[in-house]
C-alpha positions as CSV (number, residue, x, y, z in Angstrom):
1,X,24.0,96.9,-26.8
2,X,22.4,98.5,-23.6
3,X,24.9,96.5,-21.6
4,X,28.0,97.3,-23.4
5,X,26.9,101.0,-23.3
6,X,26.9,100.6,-19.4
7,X,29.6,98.8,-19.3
8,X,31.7,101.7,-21.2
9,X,30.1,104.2,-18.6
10,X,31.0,102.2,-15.8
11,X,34.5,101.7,-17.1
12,X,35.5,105.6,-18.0
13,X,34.0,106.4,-14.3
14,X,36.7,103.7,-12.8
15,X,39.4,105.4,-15.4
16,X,38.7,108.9,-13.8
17,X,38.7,107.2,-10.3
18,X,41.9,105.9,-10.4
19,X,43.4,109.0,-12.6
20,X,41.5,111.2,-10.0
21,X,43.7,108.8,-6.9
22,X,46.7,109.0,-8.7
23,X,47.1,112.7,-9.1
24,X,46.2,113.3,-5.6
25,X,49.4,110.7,-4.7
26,X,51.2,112.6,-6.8
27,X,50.5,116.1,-5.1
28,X,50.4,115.3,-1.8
29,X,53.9,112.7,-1.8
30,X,55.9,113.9,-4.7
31,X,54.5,117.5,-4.2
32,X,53.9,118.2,-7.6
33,X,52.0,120.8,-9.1
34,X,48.5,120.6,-8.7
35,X,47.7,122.2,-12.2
36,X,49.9,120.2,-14.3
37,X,48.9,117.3,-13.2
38,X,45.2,118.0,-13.2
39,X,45.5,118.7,-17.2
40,X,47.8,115.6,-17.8
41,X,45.0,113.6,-15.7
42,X,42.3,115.6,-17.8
43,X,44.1,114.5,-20.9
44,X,44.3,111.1,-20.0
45,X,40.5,110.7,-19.0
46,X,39.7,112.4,-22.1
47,X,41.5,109.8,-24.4
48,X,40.1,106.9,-22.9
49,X,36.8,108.0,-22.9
50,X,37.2,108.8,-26.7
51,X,39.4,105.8,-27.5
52,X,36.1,103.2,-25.5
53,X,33.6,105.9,-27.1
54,X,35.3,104.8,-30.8
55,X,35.1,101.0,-29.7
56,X,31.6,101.4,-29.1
57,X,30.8,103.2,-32.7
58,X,32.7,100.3,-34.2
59,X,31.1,97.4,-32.6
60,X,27.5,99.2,-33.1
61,X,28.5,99.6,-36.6
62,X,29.3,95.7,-37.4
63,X,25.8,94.5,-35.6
64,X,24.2,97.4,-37.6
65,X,25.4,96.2,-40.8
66,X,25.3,92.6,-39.8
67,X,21.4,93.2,-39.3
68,X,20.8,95.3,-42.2
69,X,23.0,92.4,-44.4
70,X,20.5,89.6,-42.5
71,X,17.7,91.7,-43.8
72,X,18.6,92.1,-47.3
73,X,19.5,88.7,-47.3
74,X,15.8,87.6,-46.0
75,X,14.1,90.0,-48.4
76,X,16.1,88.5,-51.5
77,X,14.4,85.2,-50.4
78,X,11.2,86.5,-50.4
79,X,11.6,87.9,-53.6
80,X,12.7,85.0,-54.9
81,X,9.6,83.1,-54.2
């Protein structure tokens, strides 16, 4: 779980890397404006940092109830002894 976590991190830093390279290429060849493109890139870093953040809930989720399930499952046997 520790690893995906980092993995995530690592992964939204090399998003707003790349974003971050892109919208300078795009100011300083196409000469666009600075602001816009700073809130599009924004936007976009935003978005994938929420969409990997969701990923992460959902996967923590299934191994959360996927352990608690394991442990109802062993307590049932108990019981049943």
């Amino acid at each position: 779980m520790n690893m995906r976590s980092a993995l995530l991190h690592v992964g939204a830093d090399l998003v707003r890397s790349m974003v971050t390279v892109a919208e300078g290429c795009l100011v300083i060849f196409f000469h666009a404006d600075g602001r816009s493109t700073d809130a599009y890139a924004s936007l976009i870093v935003s978005l994938t940092v929420l969409v990997g953040a969701a990923a992460g809930m959902v996967s923590w989720t299934r191994l959360s109830l996927r352990i608690l399930g394991s442990q109802r499952a062993d307590t049932a046997l108990l019981c049943a002894e």
